[in-house]
C-alpha positions as CSV (number, residue, x, y, z in Angstrom):
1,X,83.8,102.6,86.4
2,X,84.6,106.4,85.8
3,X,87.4,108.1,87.7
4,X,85.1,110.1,90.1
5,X,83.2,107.4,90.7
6,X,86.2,105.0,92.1
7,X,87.3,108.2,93.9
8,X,83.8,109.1,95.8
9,X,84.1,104.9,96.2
10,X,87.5,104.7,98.0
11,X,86.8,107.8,100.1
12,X,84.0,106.2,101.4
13,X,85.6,103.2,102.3
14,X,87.0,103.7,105.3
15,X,84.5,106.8,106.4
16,X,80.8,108.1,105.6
17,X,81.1,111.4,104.3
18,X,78.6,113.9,103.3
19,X,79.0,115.7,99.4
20,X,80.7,118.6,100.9
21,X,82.7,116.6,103.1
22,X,84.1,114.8,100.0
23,X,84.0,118.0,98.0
24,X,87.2,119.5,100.7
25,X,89.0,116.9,101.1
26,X,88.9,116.5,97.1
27,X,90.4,120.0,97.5
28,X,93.0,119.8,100.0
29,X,94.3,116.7,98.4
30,X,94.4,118.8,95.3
31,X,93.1,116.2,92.8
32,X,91.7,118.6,90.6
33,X,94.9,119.3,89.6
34,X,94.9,114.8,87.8
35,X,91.3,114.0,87.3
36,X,88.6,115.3,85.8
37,X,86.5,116.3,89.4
38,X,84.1,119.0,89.4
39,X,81.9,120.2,91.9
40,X,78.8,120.0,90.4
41,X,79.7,116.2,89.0
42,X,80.9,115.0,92.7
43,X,76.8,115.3,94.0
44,X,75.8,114.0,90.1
45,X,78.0,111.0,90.8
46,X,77.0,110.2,94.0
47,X,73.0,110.1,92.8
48,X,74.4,108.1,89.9
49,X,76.6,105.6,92.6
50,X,73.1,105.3,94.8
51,X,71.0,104.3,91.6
52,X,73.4,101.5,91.0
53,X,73.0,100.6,94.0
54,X,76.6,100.5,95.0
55,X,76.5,103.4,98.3
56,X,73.6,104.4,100.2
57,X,72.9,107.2,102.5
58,X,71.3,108.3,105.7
59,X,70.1,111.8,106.9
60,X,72.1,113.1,110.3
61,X,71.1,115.7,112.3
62,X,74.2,117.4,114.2
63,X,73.7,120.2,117.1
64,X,72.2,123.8,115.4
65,X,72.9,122.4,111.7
66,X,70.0,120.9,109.2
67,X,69.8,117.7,108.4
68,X,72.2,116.5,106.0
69,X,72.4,113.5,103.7
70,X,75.5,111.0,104.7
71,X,76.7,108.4,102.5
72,X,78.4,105.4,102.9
73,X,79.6,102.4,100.7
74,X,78.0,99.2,101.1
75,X,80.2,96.0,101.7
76,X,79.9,94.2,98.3
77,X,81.1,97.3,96.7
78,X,84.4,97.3,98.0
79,X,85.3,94.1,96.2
80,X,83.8,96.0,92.9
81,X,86.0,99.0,94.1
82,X,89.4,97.1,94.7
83,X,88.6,95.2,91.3
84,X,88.4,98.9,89.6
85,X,91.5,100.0,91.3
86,X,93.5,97.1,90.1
87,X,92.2,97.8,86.7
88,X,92.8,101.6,86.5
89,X,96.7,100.3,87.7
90,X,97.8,97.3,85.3
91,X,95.4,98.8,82.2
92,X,97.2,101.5,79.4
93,X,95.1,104.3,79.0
94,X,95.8,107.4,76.8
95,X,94.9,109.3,80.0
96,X,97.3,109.4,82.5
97,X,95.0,110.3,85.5
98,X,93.1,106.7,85.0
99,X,96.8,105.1,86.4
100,X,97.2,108.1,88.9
101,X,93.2,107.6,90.6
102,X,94.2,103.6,90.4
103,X,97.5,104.9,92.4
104,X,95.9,107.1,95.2
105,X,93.9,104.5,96.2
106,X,96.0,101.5,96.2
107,X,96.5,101.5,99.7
108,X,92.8,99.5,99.4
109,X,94.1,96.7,98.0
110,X,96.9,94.1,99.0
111,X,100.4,94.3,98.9
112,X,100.4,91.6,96.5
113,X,97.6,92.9,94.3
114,X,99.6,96.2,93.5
115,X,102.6,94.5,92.4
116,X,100.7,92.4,90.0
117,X,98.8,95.2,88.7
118,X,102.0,97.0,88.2
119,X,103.7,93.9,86.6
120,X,100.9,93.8,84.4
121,X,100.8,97.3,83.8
122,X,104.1,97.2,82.3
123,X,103.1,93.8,80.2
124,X,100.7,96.0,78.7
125,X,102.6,98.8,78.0
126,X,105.1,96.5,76.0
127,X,102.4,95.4,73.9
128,X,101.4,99.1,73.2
129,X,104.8,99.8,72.3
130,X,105.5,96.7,70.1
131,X,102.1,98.3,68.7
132,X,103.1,101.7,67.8
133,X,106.3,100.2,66.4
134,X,104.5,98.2,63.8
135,X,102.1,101.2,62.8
136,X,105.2,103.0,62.6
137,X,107.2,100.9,59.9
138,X,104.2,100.6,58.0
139,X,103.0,104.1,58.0
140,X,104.2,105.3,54.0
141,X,105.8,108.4,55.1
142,X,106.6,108.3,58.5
143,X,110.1,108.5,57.8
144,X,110.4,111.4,56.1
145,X,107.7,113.7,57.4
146,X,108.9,115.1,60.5
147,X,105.3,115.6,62.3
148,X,104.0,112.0,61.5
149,X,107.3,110.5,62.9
150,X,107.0,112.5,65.9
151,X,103.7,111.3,66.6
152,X,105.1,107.6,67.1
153,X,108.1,108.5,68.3
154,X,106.6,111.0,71.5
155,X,104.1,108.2,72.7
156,X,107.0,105.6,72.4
157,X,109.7,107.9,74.4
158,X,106.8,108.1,76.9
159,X,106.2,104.6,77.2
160,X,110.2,103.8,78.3
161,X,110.1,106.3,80.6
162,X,106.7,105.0,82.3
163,X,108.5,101.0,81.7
164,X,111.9,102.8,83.4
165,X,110.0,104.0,86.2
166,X,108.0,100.6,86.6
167,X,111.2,98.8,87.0
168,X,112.7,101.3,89.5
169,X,109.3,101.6,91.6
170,X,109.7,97.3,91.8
171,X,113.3,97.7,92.2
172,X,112.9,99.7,95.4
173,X,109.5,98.3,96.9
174,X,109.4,95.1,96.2
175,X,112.5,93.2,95.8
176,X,113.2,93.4,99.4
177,X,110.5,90.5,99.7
178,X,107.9,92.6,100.5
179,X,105.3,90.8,98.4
């Protein structure tokens, strides 16, 4: 499932929300600024999410407005959605945003749920790093060429910090038994 898609998904959750609707409160929550949201794709999406058969929608009429088209999420979809969240959270990706969207939105999943995903999330990261090591030793000149090395040594510098944080995250929400 693609970013906007589990974002339209978990903002219908709770509510039904016409495009534009979603279209400000993608704005005031800023998330332009860590996905890849634009207008034009937010209304694309939703046509896309309603062929799939995952949302629906309905036409309401309010006092001295047209019609407009409301949609809303339809109940077998949230388990789909919380499955995506969880995914977007324990799952490496090269793009950041993919663990931020999982993030927003984990309040839709249980307590327990988000510490697994995170737990895994660093399990996975491990294995990336244990990954980049190997490429690294056996890469002929990473050693000596400054610009190859730093092209293993960046993404593995980032991975310890994103582990660190992990650990401190756990350290402070969940040790206290709050799984």
């Amino acid at each position: 499932m693609t970013q906007i898609e589990v974002v339209l998904l978990s903002l219908l959750y709770d509510k039904d929300y016409y495009g534009y609707e979603m279209e400000l409160i993608i704005e005031q929550r800023n998330m332009r600024e860590w996905t890849d949201i634009g207008f034009s794709s937010i209304y694309n999406s939703l046509n896309k999410l309603q062929k799939k058969d995952l949302i629906d929608s309905r036409y309401e009429k309010e006092y001295g407005s047209p019609k407009r088209k409301v949609y809303f999420i339809k109940e077998e979809t949230k388990e789909i959605l919380k499955k995506n969240i969880i995914k977007k959270l324990s799952e490496y990706s090269r793009d950041p945003s993919e663990f931020d969207v999982g993030m927003a939105f984990s309040y839709l999943i249980s307590n327990e749920e988000f510490y697994k995903s995170i737990v895994k999330r660093k399990e996975n990261l491990i294995k990336r790093k244990d990954f980049i090591l190997k490429k690294y030793h056996q890469h002929p000149t990473a050693q000596t060429r400054p610009h190859i090395k730093a092209l293993f040594e960046r993404p593995i510098v980032c991975i310890d910090a994103e582990m660190n944080w992990i650990e401190n995250f756990i350290k402070e929400n969940f040790e206290r038994g709050d799984v």
